[in-house]
C-alpha positions as CSV (number, residue, x, y, z in Angstrom):
1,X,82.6,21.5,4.7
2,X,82.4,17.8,5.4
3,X,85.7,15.5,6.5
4,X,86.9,12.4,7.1
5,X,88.8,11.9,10.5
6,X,91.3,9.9,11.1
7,X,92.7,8.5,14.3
8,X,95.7,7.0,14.7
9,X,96.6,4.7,17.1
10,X,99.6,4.0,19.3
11,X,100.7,0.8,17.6
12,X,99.6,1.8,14.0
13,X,101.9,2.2,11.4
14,X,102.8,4.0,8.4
15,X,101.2,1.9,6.1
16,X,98.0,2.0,8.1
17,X,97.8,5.4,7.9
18,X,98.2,6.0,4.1
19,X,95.6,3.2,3.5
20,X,93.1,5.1,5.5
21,X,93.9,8.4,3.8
22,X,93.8,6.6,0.0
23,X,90.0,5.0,1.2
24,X,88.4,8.5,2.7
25,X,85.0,9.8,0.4
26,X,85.7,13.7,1.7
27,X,88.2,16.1,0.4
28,X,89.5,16.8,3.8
29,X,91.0,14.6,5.9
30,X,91.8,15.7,9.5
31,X,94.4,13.1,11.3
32,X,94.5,13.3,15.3
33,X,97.8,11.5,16.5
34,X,97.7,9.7,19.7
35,X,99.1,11.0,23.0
36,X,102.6,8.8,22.5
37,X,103.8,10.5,18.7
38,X,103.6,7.0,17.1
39,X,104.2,6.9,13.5
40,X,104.6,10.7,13.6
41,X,107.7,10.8,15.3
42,X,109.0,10.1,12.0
43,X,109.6,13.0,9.5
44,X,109.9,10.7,7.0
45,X,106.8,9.3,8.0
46,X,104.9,12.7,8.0
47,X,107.0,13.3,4.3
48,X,104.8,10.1,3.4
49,X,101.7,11.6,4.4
50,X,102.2,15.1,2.6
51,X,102.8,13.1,-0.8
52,X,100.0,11.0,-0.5
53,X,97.7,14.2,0.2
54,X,99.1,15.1,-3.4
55,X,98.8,12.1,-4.7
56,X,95.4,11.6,-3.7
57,X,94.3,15.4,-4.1
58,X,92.9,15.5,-0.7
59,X,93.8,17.8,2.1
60,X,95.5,16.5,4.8
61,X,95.1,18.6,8.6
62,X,97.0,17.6,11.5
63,X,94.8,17.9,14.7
64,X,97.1,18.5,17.0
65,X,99.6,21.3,20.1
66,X,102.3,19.1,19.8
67,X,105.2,21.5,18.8
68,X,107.5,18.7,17.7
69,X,104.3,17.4,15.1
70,X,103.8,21.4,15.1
71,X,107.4,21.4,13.8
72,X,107.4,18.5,11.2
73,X,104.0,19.5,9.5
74,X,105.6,23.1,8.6
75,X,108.4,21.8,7.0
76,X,105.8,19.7,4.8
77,X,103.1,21.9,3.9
78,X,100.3,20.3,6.2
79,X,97.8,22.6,7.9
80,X,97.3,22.3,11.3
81,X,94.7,22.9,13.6
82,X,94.3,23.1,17.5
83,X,90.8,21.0,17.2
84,X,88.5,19.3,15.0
85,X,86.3,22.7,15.1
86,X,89.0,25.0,14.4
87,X,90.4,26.4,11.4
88,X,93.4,25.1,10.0
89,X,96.1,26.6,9.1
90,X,100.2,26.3,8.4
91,X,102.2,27.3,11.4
92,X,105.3,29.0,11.2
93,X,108.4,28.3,12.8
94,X,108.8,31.2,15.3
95,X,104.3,30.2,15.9
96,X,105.4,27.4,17.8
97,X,105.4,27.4,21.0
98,X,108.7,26.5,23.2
99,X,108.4,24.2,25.6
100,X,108.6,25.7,29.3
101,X,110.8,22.4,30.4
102,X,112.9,20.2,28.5
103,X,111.2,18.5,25.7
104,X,112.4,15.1,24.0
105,X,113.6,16.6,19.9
106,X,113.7,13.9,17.7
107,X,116.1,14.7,14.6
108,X,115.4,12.4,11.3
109,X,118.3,10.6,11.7
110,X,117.0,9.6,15.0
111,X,113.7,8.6,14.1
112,X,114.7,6.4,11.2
113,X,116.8,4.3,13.7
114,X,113.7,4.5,16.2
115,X,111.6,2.8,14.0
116,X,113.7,-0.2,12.9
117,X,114.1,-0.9,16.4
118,X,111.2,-2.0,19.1
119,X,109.1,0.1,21.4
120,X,111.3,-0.9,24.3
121,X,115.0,0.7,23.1
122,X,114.8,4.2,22.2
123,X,117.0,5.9,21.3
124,X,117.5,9.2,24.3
125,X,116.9,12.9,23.1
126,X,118.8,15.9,23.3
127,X,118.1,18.3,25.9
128,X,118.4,21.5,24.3
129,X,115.2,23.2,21.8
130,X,117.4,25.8,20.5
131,X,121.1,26.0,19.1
132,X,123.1,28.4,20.6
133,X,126.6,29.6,18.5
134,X,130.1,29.5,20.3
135,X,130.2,33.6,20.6
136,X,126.5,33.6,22.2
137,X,128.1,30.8,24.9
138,X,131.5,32.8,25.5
139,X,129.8,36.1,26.2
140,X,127.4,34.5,28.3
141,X,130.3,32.8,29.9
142,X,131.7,36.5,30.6
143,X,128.6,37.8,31.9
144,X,128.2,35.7,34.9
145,X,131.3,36.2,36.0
146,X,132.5,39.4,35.6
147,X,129.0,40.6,36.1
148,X,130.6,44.4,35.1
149,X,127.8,44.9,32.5
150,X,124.3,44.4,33.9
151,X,123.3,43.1,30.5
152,X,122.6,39.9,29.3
153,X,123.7,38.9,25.9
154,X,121.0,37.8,23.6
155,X,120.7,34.7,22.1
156,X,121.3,34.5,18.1
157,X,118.9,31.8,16.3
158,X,120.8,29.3,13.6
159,X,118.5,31.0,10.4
160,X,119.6,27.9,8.3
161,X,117.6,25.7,10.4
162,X,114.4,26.8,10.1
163,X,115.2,27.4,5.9
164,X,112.6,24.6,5.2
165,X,110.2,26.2,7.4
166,X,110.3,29.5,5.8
167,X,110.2,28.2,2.1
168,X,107.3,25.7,2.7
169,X,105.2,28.7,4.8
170,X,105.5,31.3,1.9
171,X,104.4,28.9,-0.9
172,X,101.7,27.9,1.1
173,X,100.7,31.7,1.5
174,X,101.3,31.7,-2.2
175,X,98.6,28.9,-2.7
176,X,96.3,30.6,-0.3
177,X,96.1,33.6,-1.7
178,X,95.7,32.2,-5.6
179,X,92.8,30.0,-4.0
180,X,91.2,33.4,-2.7
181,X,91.9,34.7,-5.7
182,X,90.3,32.2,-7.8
183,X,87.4,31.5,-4.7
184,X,86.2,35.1,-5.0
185,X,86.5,36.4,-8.4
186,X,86.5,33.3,-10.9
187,X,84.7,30.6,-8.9
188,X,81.5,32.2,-9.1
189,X,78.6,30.6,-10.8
190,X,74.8,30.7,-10.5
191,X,71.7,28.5,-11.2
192,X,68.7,30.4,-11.1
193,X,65.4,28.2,-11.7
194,X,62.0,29.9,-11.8
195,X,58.5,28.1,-12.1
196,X,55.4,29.9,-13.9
197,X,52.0,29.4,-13.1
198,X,49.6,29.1,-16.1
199,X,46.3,28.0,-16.9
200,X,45.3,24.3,-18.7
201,X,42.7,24.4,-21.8
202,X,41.5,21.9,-24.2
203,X,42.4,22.3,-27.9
204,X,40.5,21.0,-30.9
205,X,40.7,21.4,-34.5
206,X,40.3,20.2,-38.3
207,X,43.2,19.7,-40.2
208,X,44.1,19.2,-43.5
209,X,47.0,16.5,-43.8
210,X,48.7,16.6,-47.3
211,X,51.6,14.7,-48.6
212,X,53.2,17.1,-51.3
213,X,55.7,19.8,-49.3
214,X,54.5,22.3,-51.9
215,X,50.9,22.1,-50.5
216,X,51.9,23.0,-46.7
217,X,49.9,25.8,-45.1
218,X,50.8,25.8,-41.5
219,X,48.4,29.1,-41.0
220,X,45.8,27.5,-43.2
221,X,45.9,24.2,-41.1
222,X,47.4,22.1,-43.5
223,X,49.9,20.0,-42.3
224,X,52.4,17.5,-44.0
225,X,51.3,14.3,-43.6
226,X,54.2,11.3,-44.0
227,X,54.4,7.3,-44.4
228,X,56.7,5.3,-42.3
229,X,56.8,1.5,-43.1
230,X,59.3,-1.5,-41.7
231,X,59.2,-5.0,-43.0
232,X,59.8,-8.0,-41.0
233,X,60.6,-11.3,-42.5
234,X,59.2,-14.7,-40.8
235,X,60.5,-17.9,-42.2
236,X,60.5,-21.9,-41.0
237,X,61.9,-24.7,-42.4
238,X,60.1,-27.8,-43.1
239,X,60.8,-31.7,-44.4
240,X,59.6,-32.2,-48.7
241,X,57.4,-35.5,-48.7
242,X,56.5,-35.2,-52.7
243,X,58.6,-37.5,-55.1
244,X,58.9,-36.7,-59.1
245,X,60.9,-38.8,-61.4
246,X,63.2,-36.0,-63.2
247,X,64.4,-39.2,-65.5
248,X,64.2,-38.7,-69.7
249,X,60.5,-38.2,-71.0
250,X,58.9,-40.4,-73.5
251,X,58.3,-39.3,-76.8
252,X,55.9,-40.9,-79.7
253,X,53.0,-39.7,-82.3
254,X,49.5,-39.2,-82.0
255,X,47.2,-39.5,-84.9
256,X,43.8,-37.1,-84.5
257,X,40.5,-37.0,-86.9
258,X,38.4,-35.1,-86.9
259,X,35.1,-35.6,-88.7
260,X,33.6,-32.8,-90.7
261,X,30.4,-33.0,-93.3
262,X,29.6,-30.1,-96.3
263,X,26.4,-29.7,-94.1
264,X,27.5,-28.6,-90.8
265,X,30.9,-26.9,-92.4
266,X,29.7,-25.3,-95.6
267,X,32.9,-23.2,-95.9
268,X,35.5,-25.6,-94.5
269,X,37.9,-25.9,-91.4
270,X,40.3,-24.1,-91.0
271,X,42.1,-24.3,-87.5
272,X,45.5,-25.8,-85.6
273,X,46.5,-28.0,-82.9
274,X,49.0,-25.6,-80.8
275,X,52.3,-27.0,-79.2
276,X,51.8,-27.6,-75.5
277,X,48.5,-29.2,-76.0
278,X,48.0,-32.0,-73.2
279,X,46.7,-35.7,-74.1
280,X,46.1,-38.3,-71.3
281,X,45.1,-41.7,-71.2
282,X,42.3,-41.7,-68.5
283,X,42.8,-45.3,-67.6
284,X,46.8,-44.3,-66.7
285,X,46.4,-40.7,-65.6
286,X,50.1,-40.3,-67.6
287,X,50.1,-37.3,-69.7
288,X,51.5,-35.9,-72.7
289,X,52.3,-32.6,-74.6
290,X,52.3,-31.6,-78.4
291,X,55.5,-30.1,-79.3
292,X,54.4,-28.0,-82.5
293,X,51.6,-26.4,-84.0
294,X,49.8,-28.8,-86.3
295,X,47.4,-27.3,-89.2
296,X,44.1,-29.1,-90.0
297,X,42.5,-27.7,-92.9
298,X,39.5,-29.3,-95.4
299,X,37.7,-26.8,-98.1
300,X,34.5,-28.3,-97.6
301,X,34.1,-29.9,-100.4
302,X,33.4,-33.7,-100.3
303,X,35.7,-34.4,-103.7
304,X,38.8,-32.9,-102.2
305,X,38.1,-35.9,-99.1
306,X,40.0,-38.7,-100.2
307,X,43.8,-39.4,-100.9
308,X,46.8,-38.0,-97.9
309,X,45.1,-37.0,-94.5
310,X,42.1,-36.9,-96.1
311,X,39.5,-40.1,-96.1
312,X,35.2,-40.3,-97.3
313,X,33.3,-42.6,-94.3
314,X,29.1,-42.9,-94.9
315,X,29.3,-39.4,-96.5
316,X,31.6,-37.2,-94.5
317,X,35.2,-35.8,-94.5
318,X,37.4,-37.5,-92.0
319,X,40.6,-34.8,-91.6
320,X,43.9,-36.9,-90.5
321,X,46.6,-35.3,-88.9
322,X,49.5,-36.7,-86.7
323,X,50.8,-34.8,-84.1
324,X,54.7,-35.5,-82.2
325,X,54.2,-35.8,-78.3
326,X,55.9,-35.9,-75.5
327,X,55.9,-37.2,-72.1
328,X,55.2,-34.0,-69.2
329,X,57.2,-36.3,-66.5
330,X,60.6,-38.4,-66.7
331,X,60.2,-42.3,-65.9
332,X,60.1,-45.9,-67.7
333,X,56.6,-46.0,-67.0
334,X,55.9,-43.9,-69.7
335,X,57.0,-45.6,-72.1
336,X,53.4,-47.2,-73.6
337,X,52.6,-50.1,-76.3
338,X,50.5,-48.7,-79.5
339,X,46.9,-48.7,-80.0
340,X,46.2,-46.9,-76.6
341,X,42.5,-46.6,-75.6
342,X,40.5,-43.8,-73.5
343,X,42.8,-40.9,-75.0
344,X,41.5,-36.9,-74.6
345,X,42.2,-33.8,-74.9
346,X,40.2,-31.9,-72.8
347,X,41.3,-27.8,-74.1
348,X,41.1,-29.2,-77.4
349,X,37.5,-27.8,-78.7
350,X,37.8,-26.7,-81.6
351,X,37.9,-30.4,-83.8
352,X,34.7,-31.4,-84.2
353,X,34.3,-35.4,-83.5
354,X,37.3,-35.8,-82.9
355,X,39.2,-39.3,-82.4
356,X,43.0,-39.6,-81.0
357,X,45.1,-43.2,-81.1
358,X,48.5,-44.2,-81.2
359,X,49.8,-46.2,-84.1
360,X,53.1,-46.5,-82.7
361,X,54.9,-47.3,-79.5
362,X,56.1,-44.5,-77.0
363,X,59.9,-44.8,-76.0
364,X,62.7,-42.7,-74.4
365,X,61.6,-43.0,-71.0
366,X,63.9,-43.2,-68.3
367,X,63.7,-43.5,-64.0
368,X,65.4,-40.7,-61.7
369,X,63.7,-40.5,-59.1
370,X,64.0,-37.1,-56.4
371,X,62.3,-35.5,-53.1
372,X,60.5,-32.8,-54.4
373,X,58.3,-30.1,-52.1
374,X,54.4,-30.5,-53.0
375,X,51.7,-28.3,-52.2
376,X,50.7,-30.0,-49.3
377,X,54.4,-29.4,-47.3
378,X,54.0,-25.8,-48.4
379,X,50.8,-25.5,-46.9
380,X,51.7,-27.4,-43.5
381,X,54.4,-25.3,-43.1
382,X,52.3,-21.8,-43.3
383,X,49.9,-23.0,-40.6
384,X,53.1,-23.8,-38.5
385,X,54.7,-20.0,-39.6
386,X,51.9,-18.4,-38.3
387,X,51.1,-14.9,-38.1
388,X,53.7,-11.8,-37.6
389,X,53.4,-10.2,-34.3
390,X,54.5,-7.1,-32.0
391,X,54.1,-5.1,-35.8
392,X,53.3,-1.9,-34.2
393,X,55.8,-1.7,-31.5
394,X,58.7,-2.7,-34.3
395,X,57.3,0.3,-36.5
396,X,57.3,2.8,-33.4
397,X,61.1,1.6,-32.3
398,X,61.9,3.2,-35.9
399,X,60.4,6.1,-35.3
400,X,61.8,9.4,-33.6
401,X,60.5,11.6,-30.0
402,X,60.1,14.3,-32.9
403,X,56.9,13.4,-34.8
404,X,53.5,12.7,-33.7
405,X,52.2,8.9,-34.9
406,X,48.4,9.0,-36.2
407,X,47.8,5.3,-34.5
408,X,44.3,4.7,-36.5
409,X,46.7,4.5,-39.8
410,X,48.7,1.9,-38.6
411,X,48.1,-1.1,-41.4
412,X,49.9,-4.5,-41.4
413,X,49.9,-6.0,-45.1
414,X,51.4,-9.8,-45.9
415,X,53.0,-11.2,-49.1
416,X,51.8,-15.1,-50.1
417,X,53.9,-17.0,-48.8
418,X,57.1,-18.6,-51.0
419,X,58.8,-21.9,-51.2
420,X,62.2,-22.6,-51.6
421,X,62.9,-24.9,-53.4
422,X,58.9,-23.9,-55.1
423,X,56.6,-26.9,-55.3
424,X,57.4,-29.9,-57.8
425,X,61.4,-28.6,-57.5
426,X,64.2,-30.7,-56.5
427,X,65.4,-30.3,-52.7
428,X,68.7,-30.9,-51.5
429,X,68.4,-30.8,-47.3
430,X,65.3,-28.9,-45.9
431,X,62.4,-26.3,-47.8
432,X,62.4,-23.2,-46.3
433,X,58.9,-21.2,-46.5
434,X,58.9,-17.6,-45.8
435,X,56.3,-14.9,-45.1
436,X,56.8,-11.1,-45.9
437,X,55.0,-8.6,-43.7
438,X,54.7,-4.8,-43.8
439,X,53.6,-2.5,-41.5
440,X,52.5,1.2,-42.3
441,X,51.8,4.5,-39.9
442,X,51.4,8.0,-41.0
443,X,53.1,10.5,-38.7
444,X,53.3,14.5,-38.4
445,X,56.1,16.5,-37.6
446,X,55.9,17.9,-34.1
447,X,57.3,21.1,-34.8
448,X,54.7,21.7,-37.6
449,X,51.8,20.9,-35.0
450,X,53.3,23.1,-32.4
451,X,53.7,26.3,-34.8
452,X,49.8,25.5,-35.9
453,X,48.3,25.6,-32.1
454,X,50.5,28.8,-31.2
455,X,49.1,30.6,-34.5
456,X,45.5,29.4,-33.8
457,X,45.9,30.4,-30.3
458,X,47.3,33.5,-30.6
459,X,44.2,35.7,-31.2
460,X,42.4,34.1,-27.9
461,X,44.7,35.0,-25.3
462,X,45.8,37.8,-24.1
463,X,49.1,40.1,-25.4
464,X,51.0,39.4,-22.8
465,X,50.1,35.7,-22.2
466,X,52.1,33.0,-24.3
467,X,52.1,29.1,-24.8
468,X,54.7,27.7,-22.7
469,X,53.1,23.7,-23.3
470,X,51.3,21.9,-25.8
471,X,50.4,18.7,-23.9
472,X,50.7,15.6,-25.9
473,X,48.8,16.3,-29.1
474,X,46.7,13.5,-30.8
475,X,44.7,12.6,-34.0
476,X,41.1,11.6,-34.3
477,X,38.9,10.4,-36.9
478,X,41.7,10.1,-39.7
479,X,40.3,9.6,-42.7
480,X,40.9,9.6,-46.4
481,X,38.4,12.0,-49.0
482,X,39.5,11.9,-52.7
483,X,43.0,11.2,-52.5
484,X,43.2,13.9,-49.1
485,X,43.3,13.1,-45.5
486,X,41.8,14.3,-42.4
487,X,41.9,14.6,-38.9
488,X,40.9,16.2,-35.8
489,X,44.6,17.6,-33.7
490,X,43.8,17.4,-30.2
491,X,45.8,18.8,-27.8
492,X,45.7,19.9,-23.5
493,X,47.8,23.2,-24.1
494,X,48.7,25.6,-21.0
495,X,49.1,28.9,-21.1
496,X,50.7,31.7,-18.9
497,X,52.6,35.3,-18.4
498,X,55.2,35.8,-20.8
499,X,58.8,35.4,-18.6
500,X,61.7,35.5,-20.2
501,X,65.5,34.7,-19.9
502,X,66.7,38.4,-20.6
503,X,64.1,39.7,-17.7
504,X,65.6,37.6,-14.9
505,X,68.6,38.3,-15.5
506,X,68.4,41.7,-15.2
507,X,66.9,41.5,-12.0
508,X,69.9,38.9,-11.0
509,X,73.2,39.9,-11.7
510,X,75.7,40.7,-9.4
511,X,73.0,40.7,-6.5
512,X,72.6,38.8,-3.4
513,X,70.9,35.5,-3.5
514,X,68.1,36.3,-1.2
515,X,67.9,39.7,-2.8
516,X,67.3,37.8,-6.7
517,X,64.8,35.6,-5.1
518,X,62.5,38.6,-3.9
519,X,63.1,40.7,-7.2
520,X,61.9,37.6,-9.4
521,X,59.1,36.5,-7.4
522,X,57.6,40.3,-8.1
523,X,57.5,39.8,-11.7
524,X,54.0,38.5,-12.6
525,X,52.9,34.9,-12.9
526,X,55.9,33.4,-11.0
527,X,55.1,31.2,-8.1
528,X,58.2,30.3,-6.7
529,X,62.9,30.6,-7.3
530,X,65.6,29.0,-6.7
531,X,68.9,30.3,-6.6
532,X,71.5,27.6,-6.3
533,X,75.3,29.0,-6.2
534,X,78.6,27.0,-7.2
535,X,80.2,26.7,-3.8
536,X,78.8,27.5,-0.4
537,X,81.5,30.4,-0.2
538,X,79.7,32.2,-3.4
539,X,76.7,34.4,-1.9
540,X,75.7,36.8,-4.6
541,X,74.8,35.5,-8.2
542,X,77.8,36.8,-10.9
543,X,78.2,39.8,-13.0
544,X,78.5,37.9,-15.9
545,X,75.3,36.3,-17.6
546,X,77.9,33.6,-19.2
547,X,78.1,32.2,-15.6
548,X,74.2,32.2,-14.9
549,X,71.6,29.5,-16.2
550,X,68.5,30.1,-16.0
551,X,65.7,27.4,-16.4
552,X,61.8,28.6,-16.6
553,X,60.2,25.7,-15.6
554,X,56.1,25.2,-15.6
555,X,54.3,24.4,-12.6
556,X,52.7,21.0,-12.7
């Protein structure tokens, strides 16, 4: 397994250390102290070390025969190991080895007054490795003098000291073996990925597309057929250049005749001037609107032609009626003296020889004059709008990986174009002009089209052959036929031996790798395996099918 080493130099301190071990990518970290102990002279220095390992989750190995560092990394629960190559492990107190002369022990105490000093002023050692108890001394004593006994008096270890030692090895053997534990039976997992060779062919067929769910025969070919549509707005604002005076209209009366004769109108007249009929003065281009429905009636006979809107002239019937008008704009200028000339009334047909005049004066007119949007700023601003584009690509962002787009349907269908203010209105600020535009697709669901090429493709390959792609199916030559569509499904399907999930896992479980790979590749139509375990340690794929995947993958 990979590792970052560390190694720690003579004049580096704690904080150096911990810094490097907090920055290191690998899980382990091996630390190989220098000759002269450094910062690991210091058990409160190697205490720092073991925390940050925690701290960190990273595994921290001493690399190093030291018995003093040997010593200290016991009593903190740090592996250690003899070389970079070796395997680490947690040494014991009685595993390390005595020194064969006298070795400089450094007790905490010591060390912490070592540091806060300089290099220069240490502190000196004690010359024993072992303590020895006042009885051990006294019968030693004895023995070399007397020398009655021939036997030497053995040495009794102070247990208490090596307490630490003892706790800290057996919960490290209690964490080694739950690792094992867990390593061997519960860390186990497999990925087992197979590739299938198969066979490409081209797929064509008619289909019927309908839009009714009721009328869906997937066997049959008839597949539902559905509209998708998406809207985008487009707008600009523009400057109004027209002008209307919204000041009081001017009101007066007109006076029509009409001239009739017993000749051409045996049976009379009979007929009306409606409200909203215009009369203009051709010479003024000013215009003006009845405001009720006036009857002009005669009987056709020439006695009843004389007296109250009635009067004779050289033999015929001159009908008189007046009718109340009003101004279609505000403004003083319309406002007009009586006896107007060059009057008409250009819808008005049905008076034969007619004659309009106005025997009075036309008053009530007022001036307020207001920007107003004309049809020429609405018509600017549509060239400047211009058309909608990138339709199609908006449409398709709406649309989802599961349905297949027919892309001769696609239709893009725009509104005329509205003002607001419309023209001849008031406008307060800027118009605004805005363009509606609608784009259309018919789409198929893909699940649908996949069912329809595995049932037509069934009966032409063999029992034990399946469809294990369909390509990327496609329409042509959509088309519409009394109020039903259709369409050609095109497809690039490929086709192989049937493998399934249930088949390699029986050859798999809880058998070697290299065995699974050879019992797989037998079956018929794979070409090659992979069988990718959880952790290097893990050699055989598990017992249990929960802890195996198993991807069938086809060969490109």
């Amino acid at each position: 397994m990979n590792k970052d080493v560390i190694y720690i130099e003579p004049d580096d301190d704690i904080t150096d250390v911990i810094a490097r071990i907090k920055s290191a990518q690998q899980k382990i970290v091996a630390i190989v102290p220098p000759k002269k102990l450094g910062v690991l002279r210091s058990g409160i220095n190697v205490k720092l070390i073991a925390r940050t390992g925690k701290q960190t989750e990273k595994v921290i190995v001493l690399v190093t025969t030291d018995p003093s560092v040997m010593k200290l990394a016991a009593s903190n629960g740090i592996p250690v190991a003899k070389t970079l190559q070796s395997r680490p492990v947690i040494p014991r107190p009685e595993d390390v080895e005595k020194p064969t002369r006298k070795v400089e022990t450094i007790e905490e105490e010591d060390v912490e007054e070592t540091d806060t000093k300089s290099e220069t002023t240490k502190k000196p050692a004690k010359k024993d490795v072992e303590e020895i108890d006042e009885k051990s001394l006294e019968s030693k004593k004895k023995s070399n003098t007397t020398k009655k006994s021939g036997k030497k008096n053995s040495v009794i270890p102070n247990l208490d000291k090596y307490r630490k030692f003892i706790i800290a090895g057996g919960a490290a053997f209690v964490v080694l073996i739950i690792f094992l534990v867990w390593a061997i039976g519960f860390s186990g997992a497999a990925d087992i990925i197979v590739k299938i060779r198969t066979s490409s062919s081209s797929f064509a067929e008619s289909v019927t597309l309908v839009t009714e769910a009721d009328q869906v025969n997937i066997e049959e070919g008839k597949l539902r057929l559905e509209k998708v549509e998406y809207t985008k707005e487009a707008s600009t604002e523009f400057e109004a250049t027209g002008e209307k005076d919204f000041g009081n209209k001017a009101s007066g009366t007109l006076t029509v005749e009409s001239t009739v004769n017993s000749l051409t109108y045996k049976n009379g007249i009979d007929t009306s001037i409606p409200a909203g009929t215009e009369f203009t003065i051709a010479k003024t281009n000013i215009s003006y609107k009845s405001t009720s429905d006036v009857k002009v009636q005669w009987d056709g006979r020439t006695g009843n032609c004389s007296g109250d809107g009635y009067r004779l002239e050289n033999y015929d019937c001159i009908v008189i009626v007046s009718v109340p008008v009003m101004s279609t704009e505000g403004g003083e200028d319309k406002n007009i003296a009586a006896n107007q000339s060059d009057w008409s009334a250009p819808t008005l047909t049905n008076l034969p020889g007619k004659r309009i005049t106005n025997p009075s004066n036309f008053s009530g007119g007022t001036t307020d004059k207001k920007k107003v949007v004309s049809k020429e700023d609405v018509e600017k601003a549509i060239k400047e709008l211009g058309s909608i584009e990138g339709g199609k690509e908006l449409l398709l962002n709406q649309v989802s990986s599961d349905v297949i787009t027919i892309d001769s349907s696609f239709k893009a269908e725009s509104s005329d174009p509205t003002s607001s203010p419309a023209v001849g209105e008031k406008v307060d600020g800027k118009a605004k002009v805005t363009a509606k535009t609608t784009f259309t697709m018919y789409i198929v669901d893909k699940a649908s089209i996949e069912a329809f090429i595995k049932h037509k493709i069934k009966g032409s390959i063999g029992d034990d052959q399946i469809v294990y792609d369909i390509g990327a199916p496609f329409f042509e030559r959509f088309a519409e036929q009394d109020k039903a569509f259709t369409a050609k499904l095109k497809s690039t399907i490929k086709t192989g031996p049937e493998v399934t999930e249930d088949a390699i896992l029986e050859k798999a479980l809880g058998k070697k790798t290299g065995e699974v790979q050879t019992l797989i590749q037998s079956i018929k139509g794979v070409s090659s395996v992979q069988v990718n375990t959880s952790f290097f340690w893990v050699r055989s794929v598990p017992n249990n099918k929960d802890k195996v995947k198993v991807s069938i993958e086809v060969e490109e």
